[in-house]
C-alpha positions in Angstrom: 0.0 0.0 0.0 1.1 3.3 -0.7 1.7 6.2 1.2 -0.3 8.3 0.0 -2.8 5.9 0.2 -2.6 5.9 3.8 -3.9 9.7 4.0 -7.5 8.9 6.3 -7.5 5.4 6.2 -9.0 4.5 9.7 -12.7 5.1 8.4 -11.9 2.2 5.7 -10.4 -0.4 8.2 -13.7 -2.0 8.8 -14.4 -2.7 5.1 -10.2 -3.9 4.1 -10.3 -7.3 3.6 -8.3 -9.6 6.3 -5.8 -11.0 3.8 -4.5 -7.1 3.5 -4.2 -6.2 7.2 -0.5 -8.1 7.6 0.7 -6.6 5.0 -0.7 -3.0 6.1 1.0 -3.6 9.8 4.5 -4.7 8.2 4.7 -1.5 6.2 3.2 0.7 9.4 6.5 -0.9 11.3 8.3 -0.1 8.3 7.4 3.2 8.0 7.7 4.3 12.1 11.0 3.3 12.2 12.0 5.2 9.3 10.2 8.0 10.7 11.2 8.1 14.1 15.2 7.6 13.1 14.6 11.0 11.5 12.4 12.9 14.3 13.4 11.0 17.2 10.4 10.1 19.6 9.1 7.1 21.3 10.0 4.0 19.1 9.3 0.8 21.1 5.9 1.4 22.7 4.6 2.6 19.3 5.9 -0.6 17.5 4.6 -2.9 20.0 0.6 -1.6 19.5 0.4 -1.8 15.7 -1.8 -4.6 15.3 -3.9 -3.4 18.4 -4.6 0.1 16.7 -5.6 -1.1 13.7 -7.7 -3.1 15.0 -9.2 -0.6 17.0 -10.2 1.4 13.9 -11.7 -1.8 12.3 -14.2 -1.9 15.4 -14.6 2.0 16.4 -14.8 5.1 14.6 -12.7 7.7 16.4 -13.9 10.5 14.7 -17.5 10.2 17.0 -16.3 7.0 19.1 -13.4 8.3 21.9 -10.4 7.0 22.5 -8.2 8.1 25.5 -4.9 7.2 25.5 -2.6 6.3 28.1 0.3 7.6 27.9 -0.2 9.2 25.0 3.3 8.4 22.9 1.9 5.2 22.2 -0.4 7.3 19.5 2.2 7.6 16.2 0.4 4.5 14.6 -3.4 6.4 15.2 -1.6 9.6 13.7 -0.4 7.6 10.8 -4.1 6.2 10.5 -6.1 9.3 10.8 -4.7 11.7 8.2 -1.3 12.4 9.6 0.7 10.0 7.4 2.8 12.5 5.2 3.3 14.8 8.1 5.5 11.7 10.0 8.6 13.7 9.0 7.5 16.4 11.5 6.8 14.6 14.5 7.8 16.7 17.4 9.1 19.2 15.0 8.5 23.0 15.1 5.8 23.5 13.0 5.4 20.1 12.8 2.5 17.2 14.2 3.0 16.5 18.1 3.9 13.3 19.5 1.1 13.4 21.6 -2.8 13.5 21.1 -3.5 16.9 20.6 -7.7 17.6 19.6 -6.9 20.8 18.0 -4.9 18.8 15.2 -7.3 15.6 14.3 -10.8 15.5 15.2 -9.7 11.5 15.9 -7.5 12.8 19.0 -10.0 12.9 21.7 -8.0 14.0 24.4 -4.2 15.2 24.9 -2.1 12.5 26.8 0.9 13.4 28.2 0.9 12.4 31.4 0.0 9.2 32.4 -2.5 7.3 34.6 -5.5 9.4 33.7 -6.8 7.9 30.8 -9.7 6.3 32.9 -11.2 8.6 35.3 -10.8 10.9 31.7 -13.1 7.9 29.6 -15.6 7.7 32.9 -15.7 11.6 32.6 -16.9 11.5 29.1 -19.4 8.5 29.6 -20.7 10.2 32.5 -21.3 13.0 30.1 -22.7 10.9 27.2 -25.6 9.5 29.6 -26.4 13.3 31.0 -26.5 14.3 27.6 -28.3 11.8 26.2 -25.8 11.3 23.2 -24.7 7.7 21.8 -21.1 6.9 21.3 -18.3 4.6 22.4 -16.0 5.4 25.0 -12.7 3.4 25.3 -9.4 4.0 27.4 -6.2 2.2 26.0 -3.8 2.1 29.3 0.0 0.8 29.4 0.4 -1.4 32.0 3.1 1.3 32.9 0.6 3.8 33.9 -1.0 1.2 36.5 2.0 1.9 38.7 -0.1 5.3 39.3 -2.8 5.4 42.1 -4.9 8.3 39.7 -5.6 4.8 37.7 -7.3 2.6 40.2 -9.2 5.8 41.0 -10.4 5.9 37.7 -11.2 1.8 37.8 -13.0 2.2 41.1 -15.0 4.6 39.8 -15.8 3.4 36.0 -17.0 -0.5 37.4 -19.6 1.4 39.1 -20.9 2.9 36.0 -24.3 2.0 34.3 -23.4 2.0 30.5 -20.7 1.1 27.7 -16.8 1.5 29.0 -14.2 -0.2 27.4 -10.4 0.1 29.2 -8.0 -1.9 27.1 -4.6 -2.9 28.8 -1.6 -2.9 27.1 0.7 -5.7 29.1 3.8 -5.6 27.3 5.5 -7.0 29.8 4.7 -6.0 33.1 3.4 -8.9 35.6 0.2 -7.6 37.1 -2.5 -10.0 37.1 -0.9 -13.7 36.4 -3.0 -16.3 36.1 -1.6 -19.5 38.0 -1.9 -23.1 37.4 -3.3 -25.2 34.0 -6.8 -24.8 34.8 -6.5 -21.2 35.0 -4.7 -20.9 31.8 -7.4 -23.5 30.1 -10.6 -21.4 31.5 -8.1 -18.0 29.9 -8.1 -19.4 26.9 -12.1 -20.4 26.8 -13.4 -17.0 27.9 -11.5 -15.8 24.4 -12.8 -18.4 21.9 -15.3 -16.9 19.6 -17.6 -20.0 20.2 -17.9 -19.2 24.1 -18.6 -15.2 23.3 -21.7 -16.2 21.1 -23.0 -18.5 23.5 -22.4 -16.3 26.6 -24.7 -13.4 24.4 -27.1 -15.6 23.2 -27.3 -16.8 27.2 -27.5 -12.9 28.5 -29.9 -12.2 25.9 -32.6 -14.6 26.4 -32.4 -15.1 29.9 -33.0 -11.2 30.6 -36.4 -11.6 28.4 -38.3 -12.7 31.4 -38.0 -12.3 35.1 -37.7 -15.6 36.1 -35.1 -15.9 32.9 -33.4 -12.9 34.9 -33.6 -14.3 38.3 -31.5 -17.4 36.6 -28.8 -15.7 35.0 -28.1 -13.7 38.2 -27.7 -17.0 40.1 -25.7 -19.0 37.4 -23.4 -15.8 37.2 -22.7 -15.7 40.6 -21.9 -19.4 40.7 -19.6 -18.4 37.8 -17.9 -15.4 39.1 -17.5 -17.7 42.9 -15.8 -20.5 40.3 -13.7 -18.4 39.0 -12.5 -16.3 41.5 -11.3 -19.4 43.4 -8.9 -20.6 40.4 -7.9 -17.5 38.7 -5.5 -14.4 40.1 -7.3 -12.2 37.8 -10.1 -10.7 39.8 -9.1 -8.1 41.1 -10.9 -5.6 38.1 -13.6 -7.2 38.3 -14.2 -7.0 41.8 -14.1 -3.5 41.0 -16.9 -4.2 38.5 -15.4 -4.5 35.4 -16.2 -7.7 33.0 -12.5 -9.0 32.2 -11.9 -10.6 29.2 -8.3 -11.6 28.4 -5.6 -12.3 28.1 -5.4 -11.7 23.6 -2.7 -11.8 22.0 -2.1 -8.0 20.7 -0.3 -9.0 17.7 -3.3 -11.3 16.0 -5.3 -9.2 14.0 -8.1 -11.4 13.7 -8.7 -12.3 17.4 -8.2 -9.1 18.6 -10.7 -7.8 16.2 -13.5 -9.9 17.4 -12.1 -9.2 21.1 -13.2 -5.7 20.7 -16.1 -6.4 18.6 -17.5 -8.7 21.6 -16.5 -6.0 24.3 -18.2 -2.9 22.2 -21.4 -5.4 21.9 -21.4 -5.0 25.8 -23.3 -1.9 27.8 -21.0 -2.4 30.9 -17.7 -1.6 32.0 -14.8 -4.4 30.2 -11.8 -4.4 30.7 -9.8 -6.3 28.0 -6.2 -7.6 28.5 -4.0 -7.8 25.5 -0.6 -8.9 26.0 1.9 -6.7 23.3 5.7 -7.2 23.1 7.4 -3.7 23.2 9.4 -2.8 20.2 7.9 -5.7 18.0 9.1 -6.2 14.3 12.6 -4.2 14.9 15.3 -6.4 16.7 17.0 -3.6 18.1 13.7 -2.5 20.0 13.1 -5.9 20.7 16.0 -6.7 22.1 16.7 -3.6 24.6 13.3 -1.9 24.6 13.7 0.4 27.3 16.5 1.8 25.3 14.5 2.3 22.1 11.5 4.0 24.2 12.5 7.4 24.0 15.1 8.0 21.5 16.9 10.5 19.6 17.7 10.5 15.5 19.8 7.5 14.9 20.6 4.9 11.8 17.8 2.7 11.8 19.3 -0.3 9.4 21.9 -0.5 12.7 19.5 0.8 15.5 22.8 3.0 15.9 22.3 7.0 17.5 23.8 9.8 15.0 26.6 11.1 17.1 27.5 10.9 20.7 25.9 12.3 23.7 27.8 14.6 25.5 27.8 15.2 29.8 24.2 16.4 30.6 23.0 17.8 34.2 21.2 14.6 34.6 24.6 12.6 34.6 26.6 14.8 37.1 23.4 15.1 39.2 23.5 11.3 39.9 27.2 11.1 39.5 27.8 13.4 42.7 25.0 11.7 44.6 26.4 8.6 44.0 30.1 10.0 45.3 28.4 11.5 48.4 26.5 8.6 49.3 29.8 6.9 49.4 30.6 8.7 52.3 27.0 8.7 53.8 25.0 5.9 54.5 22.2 7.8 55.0 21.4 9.1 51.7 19.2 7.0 49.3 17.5 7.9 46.0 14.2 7.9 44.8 12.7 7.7 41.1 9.5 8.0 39.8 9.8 5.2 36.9 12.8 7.3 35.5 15.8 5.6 36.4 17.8 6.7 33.4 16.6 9.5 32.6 17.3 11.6 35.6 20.6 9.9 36.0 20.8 7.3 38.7 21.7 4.5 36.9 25.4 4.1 38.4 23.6 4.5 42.4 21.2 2.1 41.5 24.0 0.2 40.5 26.5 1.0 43.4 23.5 0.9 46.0 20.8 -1.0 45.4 19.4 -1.0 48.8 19.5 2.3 49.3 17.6 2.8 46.2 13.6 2.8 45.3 11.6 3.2 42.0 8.4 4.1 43.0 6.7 3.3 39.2 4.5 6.3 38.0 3.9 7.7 41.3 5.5 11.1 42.0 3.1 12.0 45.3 4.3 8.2 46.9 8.0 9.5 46.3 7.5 12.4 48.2 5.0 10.8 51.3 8.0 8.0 51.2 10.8 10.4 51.0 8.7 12.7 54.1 9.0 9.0 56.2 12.4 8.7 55.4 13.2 12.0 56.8 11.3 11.9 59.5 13.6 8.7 60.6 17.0 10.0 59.9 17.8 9.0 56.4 18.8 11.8 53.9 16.1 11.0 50.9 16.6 12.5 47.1 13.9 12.6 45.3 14.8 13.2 41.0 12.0 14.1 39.2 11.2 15.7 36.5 9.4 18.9 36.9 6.1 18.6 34.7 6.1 15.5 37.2 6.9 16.8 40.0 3.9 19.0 40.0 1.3 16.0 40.5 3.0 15.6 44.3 2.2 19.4 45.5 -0.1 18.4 47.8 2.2 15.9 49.5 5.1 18.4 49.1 2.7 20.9 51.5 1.3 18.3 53.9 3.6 15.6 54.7 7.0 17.1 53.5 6.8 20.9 54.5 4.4 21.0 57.3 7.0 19.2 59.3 10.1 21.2 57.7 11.3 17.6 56.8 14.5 17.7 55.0 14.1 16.6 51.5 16.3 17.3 48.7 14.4 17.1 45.2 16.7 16.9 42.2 13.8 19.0 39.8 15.5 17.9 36.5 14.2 18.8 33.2 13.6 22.6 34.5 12.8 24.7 31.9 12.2 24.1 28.0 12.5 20.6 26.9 12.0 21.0 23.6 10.0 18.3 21.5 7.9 16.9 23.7 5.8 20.5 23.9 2.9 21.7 26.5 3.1 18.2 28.9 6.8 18.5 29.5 8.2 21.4 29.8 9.0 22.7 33.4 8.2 26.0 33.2 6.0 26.4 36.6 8.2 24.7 39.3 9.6 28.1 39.9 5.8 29.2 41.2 4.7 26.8 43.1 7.9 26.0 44.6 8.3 29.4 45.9 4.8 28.8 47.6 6.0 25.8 49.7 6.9 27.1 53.2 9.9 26.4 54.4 11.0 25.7 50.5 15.2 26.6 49.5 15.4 26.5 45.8 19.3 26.6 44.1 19.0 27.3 40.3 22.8 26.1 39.0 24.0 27.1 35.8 27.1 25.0 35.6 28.0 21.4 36.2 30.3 22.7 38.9 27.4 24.7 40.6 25.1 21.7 40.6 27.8 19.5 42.3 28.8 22.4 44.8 24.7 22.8 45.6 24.0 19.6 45.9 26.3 18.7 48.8 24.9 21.9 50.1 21.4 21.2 50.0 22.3 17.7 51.7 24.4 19.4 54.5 24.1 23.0 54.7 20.2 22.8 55.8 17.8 20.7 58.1 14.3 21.5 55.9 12.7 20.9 52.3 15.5 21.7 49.4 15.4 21.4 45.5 17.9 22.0 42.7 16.2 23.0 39.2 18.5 22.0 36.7 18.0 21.6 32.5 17.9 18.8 30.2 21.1 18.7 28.2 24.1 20.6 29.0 25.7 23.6 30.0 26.8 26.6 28.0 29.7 28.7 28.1 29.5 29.2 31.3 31.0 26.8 33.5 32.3 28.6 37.0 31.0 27.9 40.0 30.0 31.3 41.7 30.1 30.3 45.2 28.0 30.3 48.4 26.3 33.8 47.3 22.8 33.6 47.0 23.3 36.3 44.2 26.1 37.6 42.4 27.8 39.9 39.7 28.8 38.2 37.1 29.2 41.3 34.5 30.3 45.0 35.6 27.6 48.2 33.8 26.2 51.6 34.2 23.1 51.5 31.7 20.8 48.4 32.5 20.8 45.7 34.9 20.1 42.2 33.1 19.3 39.0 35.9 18.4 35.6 35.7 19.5 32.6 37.3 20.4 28.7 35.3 21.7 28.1 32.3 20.0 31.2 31.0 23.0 33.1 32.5 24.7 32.5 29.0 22.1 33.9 26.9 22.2 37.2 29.4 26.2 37.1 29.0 26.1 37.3 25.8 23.2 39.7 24.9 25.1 41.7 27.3 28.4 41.6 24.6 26.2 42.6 22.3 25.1 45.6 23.9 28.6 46.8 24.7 28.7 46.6 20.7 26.1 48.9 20.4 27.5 51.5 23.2 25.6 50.0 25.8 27.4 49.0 29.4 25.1 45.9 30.8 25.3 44.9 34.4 24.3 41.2 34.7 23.8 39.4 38.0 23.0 36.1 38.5 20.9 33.8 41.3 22.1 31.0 43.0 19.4 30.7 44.9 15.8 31.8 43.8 13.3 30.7 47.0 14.0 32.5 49.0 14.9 35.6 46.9 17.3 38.3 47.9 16.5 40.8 46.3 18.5 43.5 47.8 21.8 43.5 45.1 19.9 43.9 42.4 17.5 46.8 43.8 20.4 48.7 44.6 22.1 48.0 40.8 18.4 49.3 38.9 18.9 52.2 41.4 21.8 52.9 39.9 20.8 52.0 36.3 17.7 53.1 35.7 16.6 49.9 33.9 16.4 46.1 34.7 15.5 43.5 32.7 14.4 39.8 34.4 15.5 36.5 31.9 13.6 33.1 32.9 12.3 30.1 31.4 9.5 29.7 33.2 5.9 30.6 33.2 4.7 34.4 33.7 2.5 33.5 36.5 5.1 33.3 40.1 8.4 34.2 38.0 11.3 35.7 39.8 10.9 38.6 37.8 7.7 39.7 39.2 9.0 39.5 43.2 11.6 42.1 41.9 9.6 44.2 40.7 7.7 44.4 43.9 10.8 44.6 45.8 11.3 47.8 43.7 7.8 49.3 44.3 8.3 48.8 47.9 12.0 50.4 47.7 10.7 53.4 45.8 13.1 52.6 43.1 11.5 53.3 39.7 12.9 51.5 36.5 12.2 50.7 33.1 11.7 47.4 33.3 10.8 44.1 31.2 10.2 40.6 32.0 11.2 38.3 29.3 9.9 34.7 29.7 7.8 31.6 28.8 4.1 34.4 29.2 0.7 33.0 30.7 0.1 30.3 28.2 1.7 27.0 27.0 4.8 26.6 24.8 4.2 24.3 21.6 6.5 21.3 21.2 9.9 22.0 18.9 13.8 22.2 19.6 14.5 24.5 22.4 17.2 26.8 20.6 14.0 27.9 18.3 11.4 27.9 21.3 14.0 30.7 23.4 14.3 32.7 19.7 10.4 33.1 19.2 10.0 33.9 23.5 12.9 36.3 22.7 15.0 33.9 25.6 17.9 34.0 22.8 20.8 36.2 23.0 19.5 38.6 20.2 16.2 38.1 22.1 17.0 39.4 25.1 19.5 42.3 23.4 16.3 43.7 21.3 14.7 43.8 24.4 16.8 45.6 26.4 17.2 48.4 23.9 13.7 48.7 24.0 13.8 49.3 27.5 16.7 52.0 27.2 14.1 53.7 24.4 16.2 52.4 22.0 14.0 50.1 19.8 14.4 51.7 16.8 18.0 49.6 16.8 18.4 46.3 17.2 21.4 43.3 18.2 21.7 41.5 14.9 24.5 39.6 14.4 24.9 38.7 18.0 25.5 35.1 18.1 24.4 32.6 20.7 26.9 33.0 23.3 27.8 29.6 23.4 24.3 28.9 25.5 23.6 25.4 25.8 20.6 22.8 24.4 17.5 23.1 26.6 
């Protein structure tokens, strides 16, 4: 089949004859991988749910029928199905299609998925509102097993076997052990519940014995001698003593059965849950082979599974490289992870300390209660974490970390613009709701030397809650370490004072070069530490100046800047002032070094800017450079 052939296929799956489905999923693998080894994205996950999303659009029509996914970069094959083909090449691109569900770009994407676990209490939401309304669709919820390591999950199970009406939750199990079934009878009795034989009979039976009331005093008696039988030989019952009908385990690679497994379950006006088992990475060795390497990956040679060039030091590396040296010394300290061993960089303490270690799964407000009881008994918990994550534990960050002045260290990694993976993942509010957490020290490094230097800091230098916000990738030009200072001068200037704090420093350093070019003299300062703030420095240098202008890359909303410029108001000291950062809405997906140039973060960015404060605008900093700022 062709590409172009591809363009809106899902509304023809239901009609395309079986002996052309194989070779439709063979060229979807084909194609993905070819795609992704340009873009980058999430490979493995995507390969291993071919045959299940096809056969989801042979059963449902997405464009009324809604499918929630969970997480959502298991969505490339649905994109590739529902008009999105020939715009592969610009997954996660700028400009290009997200790698998440995003409604405003198919009407197929019912709901945007970047964050995983809520996929069910999200489908119960929209059957709730189907009944109210009195509308007729299908409502299904397709759930990694991944995501069940998150408690929003079973809330969203508890609540959807308890509804009256059509739910569908498919579970992805590529791999995970959650519900095995034990013994020969219980994989016999497995295998019967899925034959297509046994699915007629058991509508037929539910169909004619609800025609009378003595036919539907019957059924409920044989079904509870059933479920009773059942739930004495199988380990599978748990979702359906939360009042789900489980059918399951199907193989998620066989086209046919799983098309009549979701036939049977749409037939059904109650809550299902169907099990497919899926092998992560399927039809590519490499993925197959070492799929948690090929689940998130960047451009690389896809005949050799090989990466296009070498990664360099990150933050992420040091950060578990210098807690792994200073638990060395400390038996005390452990590490925690929220299912992202790797990518915030604690592979080599895993490694070096496996007791002292703990992967929590998707569950970023159980790392912090657990981290809160580990303080509370003496142990010196870090918890790494992304920030978009970290922000589903602020509850448990205010009651059982802070309101005990528990001393916590959070390693908030990914701070800032990530780049490709858009709206869900970059960590532009930690800086806000942070700040709000009594109690709450926040260091903002800018170097690799900094973040080792803060980090043994915020282990021994103080008794309640401390984080570190660093950025993915590396640093920039600047690589000093500044010292014990909460803020410093990092750039002497009589005509405007530039401040930020992180790697953002190098984009200020060098707008700040190119100013001097154009006869301006640029003070810059630089945070260590943003919560608390001090403030007084930089007062005293806009007193001087006349003008200030704040650099962040963070949301409007809480940003340093904005404490400043209260600081001034309550100093008296007017300025000429701007506030360059990530504004009041959400930042698209795309590489970060064009993300800072469109939010003017950039060095030419920020130069324009300032000249506009100094009345100047009629000039501007071309030719400036980048300063040698690093990737976001």
């Amino acid at each position: 089949m062709k590409k172009e052939e591809m363009k809106d296929y899902a509304p023809l799956l239901a009609d395309c004859p079986e002996e052309e489905l194989a070779g439709l999923c063979e060229q979807l693998r084909q194609e993905l991988v070819q795609d992704v080894a340009q873009t980058g994205g999430h490979l493995a996950s995507n390969l291993g749910v071919v045959e299940l999303t096809v056969a989801i659009h042979r059963v449902f029509d997405t464009r009324r029928d809604r499918l929630i996914f969970d997480v959502g970069h298991q969505c490339y094959v649905h994109k590739m199905l529902t008009g999105r083909r020939e715009a592969m090449s610009t997954l996660r691109q700028y400009g290009g299609i997200a790698g998440f569900p995003k409604p405003n770009e198919s009407v197929h994407d019912a709901f945007i998925a970047g964050h995983a676990s809520n996929s069910v209490a999200v489908a119960v939401g929209m059957a709730q509102a189907r009944r109210v309304l009195g509308e007729d669709y299908k409502v299904l919820a397709l759930i990694g097993d991944g995501a069940l390591t998150g408690g929003l999950a079973y809330e969203g199970l508890s609540n959807g076997g308890q509804l009256k009406g059509q739910l569908l939750v498919i579970l992805n199990d590529n791999g995970m052990s959650i519900t095995s079934n034990v013994g020969a009878v219980a994989n016999h009795l497995a295998r019967q519940r899925m034959r297509p034989g046994y699915l007629s009979f058991k509508q037929w039976y539910r169909r004619n014995m609800g025609r009378t009331g003595l036919g539907r005093r019957f059924y409920r008696v044989t079904h509870g001698l059933k479920r009773a039988l059942k739930q004495s030989i199988l380990n599978c019952s748990m979702f359906e003593n939360m009042g789900f009908t489980y059918l399951g385990p199907v193989d998620g690679h066989d086209l046919k059965k799983l098309t009549y497994a979701l036939s049977y379950a749409a037939s059904l006006n109650e809550p299902v849950l169907l099990h497919v088992r899926t092998v992560k990475g399927k039809g590519y060795q490499p993925a197959e082979e070492n799929p948690d390497a090929y689940h998130g990956v960047s451009p690389f040679q896809p005949d050799q599974g090989l990466p296009v060039g070498k990664k360099g030091k990150n933050f992420s590396a040091v950060f578990g490289e210098t807690l792994t040296r200073l638990a060395e010394q400390d038996g005390r300290i452990c590490a925690i992870t929220a299912a992202m061993v790797s990518g915030t960089g604690l592979e080599p303490f895993a490694q070096a300390y496996p007791q002292r270690f703990f992967d929590v799964g998707i569950a970023e407000g159980c790392a912090v209660s657990m981290a809160a009881g580990m303080a509370k008994q003496g142990a010196l918990p870090v918890f790494a974490v992304y920030s978009t994550f970290l922000q589903r534990s602020y509850d448990m960050l205010l009651h059982d970390m802070a309101i005990e002045g528990l001393h916590v260290v959070l390693g908030v990694d990914r701070a800032g613009l990530v780049g490709d993976d858009g709206e869900t993942h970059h960590g532009v509010f930690d800086v806000a709701y942070l700040e709000g957490v009594p109690g709450m020290t926040v260091y903002a490094p800018a170097s690799y030397a900094e973040l080792s230097s803060m980090l043994e800091r915020a282990l021994y230098r103080h008794t309640g809650p401390v984080a570190l916000r660093y950025p993915r990738g590396g640093e920039g030009a600047y690589t000093q370490d500044s010292g014990e200072a909460p803020v410093v001068c990092l750039r002497q200037g009589t005509d405007i004072t530039l401040a930020g704090y992180g790697t953002e420093i190098n984009s200020l350093l060098a707008a700040a070069e190119a100013l001097e070019r154009r006869g301006v003299s640029a003070q810059v300062w630089k945070w260590n530490i943003i919560t608390p703030l001090e403030c007084g420095p930089v007062v005293e240098s806009v007193g001087r100046t006349g003008h200030l202008l704040v650099a962040e890359e963070c949301a409007a909303q809480g940003c340093v800047g904005q404490r400043v410029l209260a600081a001034l108001e309550q100093a008296g000291v007017p300025a000429a002032a701007a506030l360059v950062n990530c504004g009041r809405g959400y930042v698209t997906h795309g590489a970060a070094d064009l993300l800072r140039r469109d939010l003017k973060l950039d060095p030419e960015g920020l130069a324009s800017r300032a000249l506009e404060v100094l009345g100047r605008d009629e000039e501007n900093a071309a030719g400036c450079g980048d300063g040698g700022a690093g990737p976001g």
